[in-house]
C-alpha positions in Angstrom: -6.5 -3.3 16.5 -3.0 -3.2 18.2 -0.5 -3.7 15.6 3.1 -4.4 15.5 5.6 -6.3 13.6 7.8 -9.2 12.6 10.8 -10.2 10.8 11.2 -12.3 7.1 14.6 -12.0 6.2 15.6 -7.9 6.5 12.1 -6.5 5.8 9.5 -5.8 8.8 6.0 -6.9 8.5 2.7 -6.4 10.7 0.9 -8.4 12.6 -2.0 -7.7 15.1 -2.4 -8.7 18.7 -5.7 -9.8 19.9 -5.9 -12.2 22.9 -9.0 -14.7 21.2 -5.6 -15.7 19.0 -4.5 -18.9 20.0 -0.7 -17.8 19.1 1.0 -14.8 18.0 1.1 -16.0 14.2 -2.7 -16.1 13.8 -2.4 -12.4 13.4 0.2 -12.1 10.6 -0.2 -10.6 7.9 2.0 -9.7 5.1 2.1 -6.0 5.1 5.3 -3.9 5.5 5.3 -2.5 8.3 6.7 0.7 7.2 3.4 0.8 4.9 1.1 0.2 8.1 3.2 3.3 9.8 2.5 5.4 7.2 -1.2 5.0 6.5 -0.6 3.8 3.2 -2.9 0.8 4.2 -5.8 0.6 7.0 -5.9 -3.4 8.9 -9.0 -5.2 8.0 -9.7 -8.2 9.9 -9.8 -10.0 6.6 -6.1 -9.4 5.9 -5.0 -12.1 8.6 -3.5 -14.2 6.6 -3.3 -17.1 9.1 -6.1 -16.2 11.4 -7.7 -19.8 9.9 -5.1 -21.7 9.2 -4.0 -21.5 13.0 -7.8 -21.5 13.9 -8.5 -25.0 12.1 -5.6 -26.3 13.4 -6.5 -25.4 17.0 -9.8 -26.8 16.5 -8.6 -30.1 15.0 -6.3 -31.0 18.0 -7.6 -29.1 21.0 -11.4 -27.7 20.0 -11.4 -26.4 23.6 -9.1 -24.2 23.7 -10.8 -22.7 20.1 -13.6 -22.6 21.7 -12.5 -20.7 24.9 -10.6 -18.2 22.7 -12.6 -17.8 19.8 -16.2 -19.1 19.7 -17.3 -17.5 16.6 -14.4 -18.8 14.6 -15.5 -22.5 16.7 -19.3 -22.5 15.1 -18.1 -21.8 12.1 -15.8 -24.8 11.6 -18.9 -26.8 13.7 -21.3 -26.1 11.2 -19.0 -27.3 8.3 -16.9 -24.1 7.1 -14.2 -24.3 4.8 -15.9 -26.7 2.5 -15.4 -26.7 -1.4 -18.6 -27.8 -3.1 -16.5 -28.6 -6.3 -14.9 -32.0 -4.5 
């Protein structure tokens, strides 16, 4: 994963670059950056904090372009993902 950060207020954060994102914010994630640098915590592709949000967003108004960048994350939404079985 190629990783770099952001800003939220003074503090530096890290996201990861990866070009099946559909925008830079799918890779956010909330970890200080300075933590990242330091080894203090190893990226896991389930610490993408938005990697859905912007993913079922994307394939609510333009499923293309999901399914161009990101077909996995397309069939999973297609197949009914994301539902609660408590509603």
């Amino acid at each position: 994963m190629i990783a770099s950060f952001y800003f939220i207020r003074n503090d530096m954060y890290t996201y990861v670059e990866s070009d099946k994102f559909i925008r830079k914010y799918q890779g956010r994630t909330y970890i200080l950056y300075k933590e990242y640098l330091n080894k203090k915590v190893k990226l896991e592709f389930d610490m993408l904090e938005e990697y859905m949000s912007v993913g079922y967003e994307t394939f609510v108004i333009n499923p293309k372009l999901l399914y161009t960048k990101d077909k996995e994350l397309y069939n999973f939404f297609e197949k009914g993902g994301l539902q609660n079985e408590n509603v």
